[in-house]
N, C-alpha and C positions, 0 to 999 in steps of 0.2 A: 055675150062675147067676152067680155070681162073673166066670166066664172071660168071659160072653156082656157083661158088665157092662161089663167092663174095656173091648172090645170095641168096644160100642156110642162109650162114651167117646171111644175114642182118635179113632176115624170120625169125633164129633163136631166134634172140636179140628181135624181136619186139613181139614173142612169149612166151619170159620167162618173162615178168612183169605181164602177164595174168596167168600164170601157177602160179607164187609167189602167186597173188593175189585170185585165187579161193581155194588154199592151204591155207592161212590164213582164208580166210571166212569158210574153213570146220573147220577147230582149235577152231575157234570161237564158231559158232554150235553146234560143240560137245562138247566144256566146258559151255555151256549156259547151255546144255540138260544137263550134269552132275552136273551143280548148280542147276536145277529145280530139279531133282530126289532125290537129297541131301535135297533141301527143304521140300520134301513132307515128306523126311524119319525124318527128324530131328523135322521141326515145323510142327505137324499135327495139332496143337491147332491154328495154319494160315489159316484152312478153311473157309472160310466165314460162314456156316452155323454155326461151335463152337465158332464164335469169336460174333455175332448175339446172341446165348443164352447167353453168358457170360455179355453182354449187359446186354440184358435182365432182368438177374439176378442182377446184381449192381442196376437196376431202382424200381424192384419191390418186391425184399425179403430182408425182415426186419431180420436183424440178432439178435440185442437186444430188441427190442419192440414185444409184439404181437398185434393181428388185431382185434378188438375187434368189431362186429357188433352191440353191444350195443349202438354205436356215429354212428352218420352220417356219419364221413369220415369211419370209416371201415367196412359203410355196402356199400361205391364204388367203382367199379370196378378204376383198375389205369386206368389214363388220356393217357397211349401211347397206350391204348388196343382197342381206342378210333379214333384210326389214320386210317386204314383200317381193311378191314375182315382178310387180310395177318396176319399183325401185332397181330390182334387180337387172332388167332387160336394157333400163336406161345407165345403169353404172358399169356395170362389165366391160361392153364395148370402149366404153373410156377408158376403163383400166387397162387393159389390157392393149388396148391402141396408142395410147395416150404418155405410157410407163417403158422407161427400157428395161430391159430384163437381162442380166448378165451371168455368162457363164465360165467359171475358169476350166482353160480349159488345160491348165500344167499337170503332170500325171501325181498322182497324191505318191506320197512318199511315207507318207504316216506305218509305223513296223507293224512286222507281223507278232498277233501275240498269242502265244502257244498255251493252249489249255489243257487241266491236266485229262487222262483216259475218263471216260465214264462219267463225266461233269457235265452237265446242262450247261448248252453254248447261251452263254450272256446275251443280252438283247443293246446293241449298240447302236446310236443315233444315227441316222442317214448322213452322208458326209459327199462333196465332191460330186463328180459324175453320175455315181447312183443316187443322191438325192436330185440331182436335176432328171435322171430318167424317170424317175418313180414320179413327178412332179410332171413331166411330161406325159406318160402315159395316164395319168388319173384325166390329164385335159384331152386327150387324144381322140379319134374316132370312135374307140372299144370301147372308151367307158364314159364320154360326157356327152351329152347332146352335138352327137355328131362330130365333135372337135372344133366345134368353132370359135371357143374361146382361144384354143392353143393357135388357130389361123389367123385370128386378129391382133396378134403380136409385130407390130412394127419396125419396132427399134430394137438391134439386138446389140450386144457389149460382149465381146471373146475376151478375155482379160487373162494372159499370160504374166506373171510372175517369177521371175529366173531363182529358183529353189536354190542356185551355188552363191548367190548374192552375198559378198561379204567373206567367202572362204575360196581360196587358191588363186588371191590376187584380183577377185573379182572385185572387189572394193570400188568404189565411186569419188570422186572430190567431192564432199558438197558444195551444193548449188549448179552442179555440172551435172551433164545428160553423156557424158562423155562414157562409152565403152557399158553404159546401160544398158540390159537387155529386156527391160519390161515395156511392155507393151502393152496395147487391145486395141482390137479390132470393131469398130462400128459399122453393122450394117443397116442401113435404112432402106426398106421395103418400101420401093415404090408404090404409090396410091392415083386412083385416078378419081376424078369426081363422079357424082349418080346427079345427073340434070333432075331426076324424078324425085331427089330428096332435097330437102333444106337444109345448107350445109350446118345451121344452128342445132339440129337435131342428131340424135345419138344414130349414128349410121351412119352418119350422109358422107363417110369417106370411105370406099369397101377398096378392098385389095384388088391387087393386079399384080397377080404370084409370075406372070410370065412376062413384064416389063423389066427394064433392065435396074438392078440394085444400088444402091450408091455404096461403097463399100472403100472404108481410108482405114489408116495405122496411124494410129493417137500414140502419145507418152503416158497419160493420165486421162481420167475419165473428165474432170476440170474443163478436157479441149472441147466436148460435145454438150455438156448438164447445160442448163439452158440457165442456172438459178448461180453459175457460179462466172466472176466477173472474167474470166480466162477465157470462158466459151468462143471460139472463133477467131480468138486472135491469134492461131498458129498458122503455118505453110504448110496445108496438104501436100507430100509428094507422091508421084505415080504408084499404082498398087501395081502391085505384082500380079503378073497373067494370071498365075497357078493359084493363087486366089481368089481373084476374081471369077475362075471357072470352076471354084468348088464350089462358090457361093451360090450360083448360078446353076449348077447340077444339082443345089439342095434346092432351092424353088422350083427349079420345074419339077420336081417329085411328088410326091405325097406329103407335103409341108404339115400336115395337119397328123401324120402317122407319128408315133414318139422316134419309132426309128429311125428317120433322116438326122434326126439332130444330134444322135450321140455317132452316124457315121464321119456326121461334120467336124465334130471335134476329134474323131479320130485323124481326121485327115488334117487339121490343122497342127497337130502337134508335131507333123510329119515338117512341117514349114516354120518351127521355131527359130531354128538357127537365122535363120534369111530374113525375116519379117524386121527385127531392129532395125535393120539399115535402111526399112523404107519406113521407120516412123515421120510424122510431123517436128517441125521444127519450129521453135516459138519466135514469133517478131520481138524487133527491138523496138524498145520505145522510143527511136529515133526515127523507124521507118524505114532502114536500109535493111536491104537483105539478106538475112542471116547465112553464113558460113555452116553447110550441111557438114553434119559431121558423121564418121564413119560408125 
């Protein structure tokens, strides 16, 4: 009985450091699982896939600047979109959704220059209206996957410039808005959401070309960049019909064709004169209502 005793003991003793230690290993386990659960519940911006867009967005949308296809560099695509097809399917949409794209639309004035007979015509940089169409048709139906890059442009920027500025009395006071005629126009392309996507993922906002636009008359582009401290704090006033129904005849068209966009700006320079007087008008830092000015 003794010997069986001893035994039993010793079995015991050599059984409870295993028993200790599969108990701690399940302790462990189960606070790991309840740190991972905890993480997904708390940081869900930790997903690789959110943390990848957010990227994304820091590399390729301009908060203060807009993108102007008028220059060389803003009629190229970013350089990371450039890495693989991966990268590229996920960056595009952001670019191009994400970026306003601005177009002047003042008629160039630049002279004509007379060459002599029999001279090989010089090869001269894209400028103005033809570099935004030439920039528009590479993205358009005819020649890029369909045009859906040129379709996922959201924000757009009209930016007239009054080319007499300064000469036959056009002159300005500084620091006054008084009897200034520049302008631009923001249009924001209404969006709807897709229930079927995540709004954290590249897509998940698609267009809705036949919703109605939100479309104002800014002073400066300052009133809309999202990156400059001005954004927002002016008085939108009423837009004018007749652009509101230009704007409106170019979306329900073939938005994705080049040619809607240079009809737009044909028809907008037709509304130069009038458009000044419905610009925004900046708040005081008082808070009272600014005195609209003509």
């Amino acid at each position: 009985m003794k010997v069986q005793r001893s035994r039993r003991q010793r079995q015991q003793e050599a059984e409870a450091p295993e028993n200790a230690e599969s108990e701690t290993l399940g302790q462990n386990e189960k606070s790991s699982q309840r740190g991972e659960d905890k993480k997904k519940t708390i940081f869900p911006f930790l997903k690789p896939e959110t943390v990848k867009i957010r990227i994304y967005k820091l590399l390729v949308v301009e908060t203060k600047l807009c993108i102007w296809p008028a220059t060389k560099a803003g009629r190229e695509q970013p350089d990371i979109s450039m890495v693989c097809k991966e990268i590229r399917r996920a960056v595009l949409p952001i670019y191009y959704g994400e970026n306003t794209f601005a177009v002047d639309i003042a008629p160039s004035n630049a002279p004509a220059v007379v060459k002599k007979t029999g001279s090989a015509p010089a090869r001269e940089p894209l400028t103005g209206l033809v570099a935004v169409q030439k920039w528009a048709e590479v993205l358009s139906t005819k020649h890029n996957e369909g045009g859906k890059w040129f379709g996922m442009v959201r924000n757009w920027c009209f930016s007239y410039r009054d080319p007499l500025a300064g000469f036959g009395g056009r002159g300005t006071v500084p620091g006054t808005v008084e009897g200034k005629r520049d302008f631009i126009v923001n249009v924001q392309v209404s969006t709807k959401r897709d229930s079927t996507v995540d709004d954290g993922e590249a897509g998940g906002v698609r267009q809705s070309a036949r919703a109605g636009p939100i479309v104002e008359v800014h002073r400066e582009a300052a009133c809309i960049m999202p990156g400059w401290s001005d954004c927002g704090r002016c008085m939108v006033q009423t837009t004018p019909e007749i652009l509101v129904v230009a704007i409106q005849n170019w979306l329900r068209s073939d938005r994705k064709a080049s040619e809607g966009l240079e009809e737009l700006v044909l028809e907008m320079r037709k509304m130069v004169d009038g458009l000044p007087a419905a610009c925004c008008t900046r708040t005081p830092p008082n808070g009272e209502r600014p005195v609209l000015l003509p």
